[in-house]
N, C-alpha and C positions, 0 to 999 in steps of 0.2 A: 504494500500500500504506500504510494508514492505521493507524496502533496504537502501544500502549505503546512509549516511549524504551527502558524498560528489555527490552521483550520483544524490541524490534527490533535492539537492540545486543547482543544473545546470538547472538552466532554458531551454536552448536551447537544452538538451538531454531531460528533463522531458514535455516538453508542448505538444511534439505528442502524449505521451503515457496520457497524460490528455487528449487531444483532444478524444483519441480513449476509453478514459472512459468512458468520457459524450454521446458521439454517441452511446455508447453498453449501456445506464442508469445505471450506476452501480458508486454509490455515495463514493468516496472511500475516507476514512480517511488517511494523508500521518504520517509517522514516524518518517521524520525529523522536522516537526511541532508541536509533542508532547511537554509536557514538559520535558523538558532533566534528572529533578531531581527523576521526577516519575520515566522515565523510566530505568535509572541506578538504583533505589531503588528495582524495580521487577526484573530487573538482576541478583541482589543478590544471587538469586534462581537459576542460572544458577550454575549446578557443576563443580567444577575446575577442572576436568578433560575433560570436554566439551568445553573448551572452545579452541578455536584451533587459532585463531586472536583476535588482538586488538578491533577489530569492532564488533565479535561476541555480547558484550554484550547486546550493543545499539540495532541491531538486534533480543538478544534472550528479552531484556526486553521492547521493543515494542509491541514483538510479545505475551508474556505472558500480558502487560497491556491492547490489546487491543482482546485477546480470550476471557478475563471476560466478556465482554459487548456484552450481547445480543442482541442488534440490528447491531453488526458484524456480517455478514451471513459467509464469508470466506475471504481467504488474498491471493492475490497476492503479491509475491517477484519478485524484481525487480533486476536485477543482471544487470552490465558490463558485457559488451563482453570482451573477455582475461583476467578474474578475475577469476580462479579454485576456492580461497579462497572464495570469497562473492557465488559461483554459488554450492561449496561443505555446506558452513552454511544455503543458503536457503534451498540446500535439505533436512539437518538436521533438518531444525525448519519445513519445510512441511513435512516430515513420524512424525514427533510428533503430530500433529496437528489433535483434532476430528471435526474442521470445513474444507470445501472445499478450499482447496489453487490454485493455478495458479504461474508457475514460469515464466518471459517473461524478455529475453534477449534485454536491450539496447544500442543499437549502435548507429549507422548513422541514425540522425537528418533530415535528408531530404529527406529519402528512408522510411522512419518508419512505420509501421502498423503492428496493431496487432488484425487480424483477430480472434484468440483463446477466446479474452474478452466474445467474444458473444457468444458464446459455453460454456462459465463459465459464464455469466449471467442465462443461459438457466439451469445450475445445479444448479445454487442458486435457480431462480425463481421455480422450478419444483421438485427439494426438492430431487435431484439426490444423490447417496454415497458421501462420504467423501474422495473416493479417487481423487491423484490430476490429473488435468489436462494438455496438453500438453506431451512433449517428455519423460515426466517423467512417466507415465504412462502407456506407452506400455514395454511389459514384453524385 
């Protein structure tokens, strides 16, 4: 699970989309519980003309620390709703990306579901392309 520090340390905006991990089995590592030194260290790597926001890095060096690890099947990015900035850098880090991503818009905490997981569980489990899932996907 790839996305904003501040999006992911909101309890109250992040517990349904956990809720709706665990129901779809899909065990997901978060990126603002990393270690912060690693993951600025793998930023590094990120070119300076790529980098378009502040946040980018934490974003791009999450997303490279945790594509090494083979028992990462794929990554969902997790964006705010009204953020072009964080919802333009996920799409970035997912066309980079040779594992399966999932982009899922978070908003309103008490209307939430995200139906899509299970359909990206189903391309992990079944060993579908690597293209991503969701809106981003249709031509």
């Amino acid at each position: 699970m790839i996305g904003p520090r501040a999006l992911l340390g909101e309890a109250h905006l992040l517990s349904p989309l956990r809720a709706a991990l665990d129901a779809a089995e899909l065990h997901a590592v978060y990126s603002h519980e990393l270690a912060l030194p690693e993951v600025l260290k793998r930023a590094e790597r990120l070119p300076a003309g790529e980098r378009a926001a502040p946040g980018d890095l934490e974003l791009f060096g999450a997303t490279s620390l945790l594509g090494g690890k083979g028992a990462v099947r794929g990554f969902v990015f997790a964006v705010p709703a009204r953020d072009g900035a964080a919802h333009a850098a996920a799409a970035r880090l997912a066309a980079a990306q040779h594992k399966p991503t999932l982009t899922v818009t978070v908003d309103d905490p008490e209307g939430a579901s995200f139906p899509e997981l299970t359909a990206f569980r189903e391309r992990l489990t079944l060993g579908a392309s690597a293209r991503p899932a969701g809106p981003e996907a249709t031509p």
